[in-house]
C-alpha positions in Angstrom: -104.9 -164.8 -58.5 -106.2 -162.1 -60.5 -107.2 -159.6 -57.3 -104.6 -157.4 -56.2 -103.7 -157.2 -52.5 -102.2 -154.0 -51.1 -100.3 -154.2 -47.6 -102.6 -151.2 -46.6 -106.0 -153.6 -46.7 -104.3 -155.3 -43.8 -103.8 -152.3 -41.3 -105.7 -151.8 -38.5 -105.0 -150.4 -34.9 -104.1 -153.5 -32.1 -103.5 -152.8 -28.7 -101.5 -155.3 -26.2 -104.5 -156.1 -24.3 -106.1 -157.6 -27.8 -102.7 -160.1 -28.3 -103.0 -163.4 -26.6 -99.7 -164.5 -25.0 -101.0 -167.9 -23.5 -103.8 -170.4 -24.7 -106.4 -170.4 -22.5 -107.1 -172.9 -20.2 -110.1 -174.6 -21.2 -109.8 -175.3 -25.4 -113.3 -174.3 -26.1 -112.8 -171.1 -25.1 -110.5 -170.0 -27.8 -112.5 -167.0 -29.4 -114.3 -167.2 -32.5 -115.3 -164.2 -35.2 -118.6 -165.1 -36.8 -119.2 -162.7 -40.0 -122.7 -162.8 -41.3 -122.3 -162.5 -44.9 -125.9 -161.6 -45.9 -126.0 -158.2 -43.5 -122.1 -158.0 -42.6 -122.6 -157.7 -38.7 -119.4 -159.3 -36.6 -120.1 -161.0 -34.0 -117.4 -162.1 -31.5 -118.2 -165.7 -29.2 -116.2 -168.9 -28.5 -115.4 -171.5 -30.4 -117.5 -173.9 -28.0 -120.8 -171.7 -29.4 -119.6 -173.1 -32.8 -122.7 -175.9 -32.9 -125.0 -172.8 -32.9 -124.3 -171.9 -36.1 -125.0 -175.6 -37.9 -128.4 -176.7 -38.6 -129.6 -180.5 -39.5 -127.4 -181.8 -41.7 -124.6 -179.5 -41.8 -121.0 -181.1 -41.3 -117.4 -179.8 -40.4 -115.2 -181.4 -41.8 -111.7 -181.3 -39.8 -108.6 -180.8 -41.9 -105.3 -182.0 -40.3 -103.0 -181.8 -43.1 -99.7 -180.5 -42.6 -98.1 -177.3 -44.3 -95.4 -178.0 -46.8 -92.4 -175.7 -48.2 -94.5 -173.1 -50.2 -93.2 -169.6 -52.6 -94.9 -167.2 -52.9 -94.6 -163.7 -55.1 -95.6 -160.4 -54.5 -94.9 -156.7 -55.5 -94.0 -153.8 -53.1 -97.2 -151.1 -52.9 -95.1 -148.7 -53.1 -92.1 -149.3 -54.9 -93.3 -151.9 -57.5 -90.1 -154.0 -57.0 -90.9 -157.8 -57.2 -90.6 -160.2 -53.5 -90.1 -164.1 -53.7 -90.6 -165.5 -50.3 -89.7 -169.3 -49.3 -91.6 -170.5 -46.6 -89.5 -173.8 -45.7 -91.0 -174.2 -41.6 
């Protein structure tokens, strides 16, 4: 991976209210961010509104692989010391 990824691309303010504690009740209403990559407006729906965004012959294909024991390396932003981390579950 040739981009570098600094822990400070991945702050951003989250209030209580935002962090879901529960599923909800009906599946399809799990929410759903749609990006629009031509103009970069975000648009926040369900995941039942998820057909609207497939035309004729589009597909989704569903992936039910499992995840297996996986390292991964990284270097401290500000430090520059070097992290292995073993994710086993």
């Amino acid at each position: 991976m040739s981009e570098v990824y600094k822990l400070s691309k991945f702050e951003f303010p989250l209030t209580e209210e935002y962090v879901a504690l529960y599923p909800p009740k009906e599946r399809g209403d799990c929410k759903m961010m749609v990006v629009d990559r031509a103009s970069g407006k975000i648009e926040h729906r369900h995941f039942r509104d998820i057909m609207d965004y497939f035309g004729d012959g589009d597909m989704m294909l569903i992936n039910n692989t499992k995840v297996i024991p996986a390292r991964l390396w990284a270097t401290k932003e500000k430090t520059g010391a070097k992290i292995e981390v073993f994710l086993l579950r």
